[in-house]
C-alpha positions in Angstrom: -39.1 21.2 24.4 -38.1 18.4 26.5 -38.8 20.1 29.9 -42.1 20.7 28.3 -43.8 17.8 27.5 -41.7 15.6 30.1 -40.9 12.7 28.0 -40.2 9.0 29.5 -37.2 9.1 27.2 -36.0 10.4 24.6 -35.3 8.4 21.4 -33.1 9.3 17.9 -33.6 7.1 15.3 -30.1 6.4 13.2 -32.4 6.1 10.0 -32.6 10.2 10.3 -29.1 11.4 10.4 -28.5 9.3 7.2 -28.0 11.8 4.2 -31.3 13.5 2.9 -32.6 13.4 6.8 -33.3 15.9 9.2 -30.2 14.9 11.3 -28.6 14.3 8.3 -24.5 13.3 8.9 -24.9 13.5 13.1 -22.2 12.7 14.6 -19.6 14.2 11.6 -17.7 16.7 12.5 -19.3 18.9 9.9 -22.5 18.7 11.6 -21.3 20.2 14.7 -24.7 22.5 14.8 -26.5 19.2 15.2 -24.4 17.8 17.5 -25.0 20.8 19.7 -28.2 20.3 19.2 -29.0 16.5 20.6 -26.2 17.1 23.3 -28.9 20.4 24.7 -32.1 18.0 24.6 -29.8 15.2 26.2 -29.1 17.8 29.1 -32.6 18.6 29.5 -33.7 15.1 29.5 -31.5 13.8 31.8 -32.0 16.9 34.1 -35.5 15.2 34.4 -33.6 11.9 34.7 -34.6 10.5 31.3 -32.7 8.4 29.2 -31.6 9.4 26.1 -31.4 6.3 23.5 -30.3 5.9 20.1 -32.3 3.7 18.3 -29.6 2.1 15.4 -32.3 1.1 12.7 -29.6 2.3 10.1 -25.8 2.5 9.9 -24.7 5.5 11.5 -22.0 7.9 11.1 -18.5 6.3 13.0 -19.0 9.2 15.8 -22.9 8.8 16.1 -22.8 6.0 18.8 -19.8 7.8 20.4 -22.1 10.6 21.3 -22.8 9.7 24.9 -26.5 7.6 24.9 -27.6 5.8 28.1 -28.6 3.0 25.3 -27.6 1.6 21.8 -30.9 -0.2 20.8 -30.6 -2.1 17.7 -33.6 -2.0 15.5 -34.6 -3.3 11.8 -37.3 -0.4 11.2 -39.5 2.8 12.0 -39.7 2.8 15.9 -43.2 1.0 16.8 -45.3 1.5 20.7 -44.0 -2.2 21.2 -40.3 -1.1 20.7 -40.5 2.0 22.9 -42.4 -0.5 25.8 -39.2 -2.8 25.3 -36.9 0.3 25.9 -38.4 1.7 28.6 -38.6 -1.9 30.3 -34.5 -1.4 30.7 -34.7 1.4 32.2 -37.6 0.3 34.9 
């Protein structure tokens, strides 16, 4: 999907690979079919030379930061337009 849309970046919130979340336990070892998942739209994103950030607005799993993001952003909530300006602005 990334190569479709061509993103700026690309941008996983923490808060959804906590338990009862789509990502739920990303970055476990017994979510490896997750794992493969992220590490294929990281590929396609930075085959357009996006960054691919993690957006910590919850504790993650020990390997979720591990995973190989261009940026650990911390946050305190949802991801808002202002946040995703603030990001981008590192990578200008």
């Amino acid at each position: 999907m990334v190569d479709q849309v061509d993103p700026d970046l690309v941008v996983f919130e923490a808060a959804a690979c906590v338990a009862g979340h789509p990502w739920a336990y990303l970055g476990d070892a017994g979510a490896a079919d997750r794992q493969r998942t992220l590490l294929a739209v990281a590929a396609a994103a930075r085959a357009l030379g996006r960054p691919v950030v993690l957006w910590r607005n919850a504790e993650p799993s020990p390997g979720l930061p591990g995973l190989g993001w261009d940026a650990v952003v911390p946050g305190t909530g949802p991801l808002t337009p202002a946040d995703l300006d603030d990001i981008l602005g590192r990578f200008a």
